[in-house]
C-alpha positions in Angstrom: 39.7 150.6 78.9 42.1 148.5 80.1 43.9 144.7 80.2 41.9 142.3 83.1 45.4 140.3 83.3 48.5 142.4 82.8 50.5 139.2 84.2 48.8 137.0 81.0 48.9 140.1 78.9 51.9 138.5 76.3 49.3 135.5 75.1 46.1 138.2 74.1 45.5 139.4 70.9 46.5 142.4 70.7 50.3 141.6 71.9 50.3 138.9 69.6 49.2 140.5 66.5 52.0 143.3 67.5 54.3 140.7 67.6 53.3 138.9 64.3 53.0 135.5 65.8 50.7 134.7 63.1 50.2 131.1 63.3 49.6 131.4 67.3 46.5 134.1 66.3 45.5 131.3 64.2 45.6 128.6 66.6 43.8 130.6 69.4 41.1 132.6 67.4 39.8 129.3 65.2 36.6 128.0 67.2 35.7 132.2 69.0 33.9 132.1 72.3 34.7 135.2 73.5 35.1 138.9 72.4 37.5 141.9 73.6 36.0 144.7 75.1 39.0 146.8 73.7 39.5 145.7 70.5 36.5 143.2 69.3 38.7 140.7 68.2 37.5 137.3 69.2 39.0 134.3 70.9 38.8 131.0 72.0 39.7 131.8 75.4 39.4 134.2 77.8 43.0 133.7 78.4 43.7 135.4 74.9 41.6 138.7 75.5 42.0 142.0 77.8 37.9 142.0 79.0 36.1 139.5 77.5 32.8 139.3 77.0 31.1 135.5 76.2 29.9 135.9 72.3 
């Protein structure tokens, strides 16, 4: 699969976890509304996933 966004593809998950910017994964996964499609990982926003899917 691929990213729905490759322009906001820097703020999702899986960039951010590669670019250990804990405290940001903190601050974006703390109240989950949404889960990757990729990965599972879940999110507040769909701005921080590649294909989310509402949870």
């Amino acid at each position: 699969m691929s990213c729905c966004s490759q322009q906001e593809h820097q703020g999702h998950l899986c960039e951010l976890e590669s670019q250990q910017e804990w405290e940001i994964l903190r601050q974006v996964t703390d109240h989950p509304t949404v889960r990757c499609e990729n990965c599972g990982s879940v999110a507040n926003s769909v701005k921080n996933v590649c294909l989310p899917q509402a949870l």
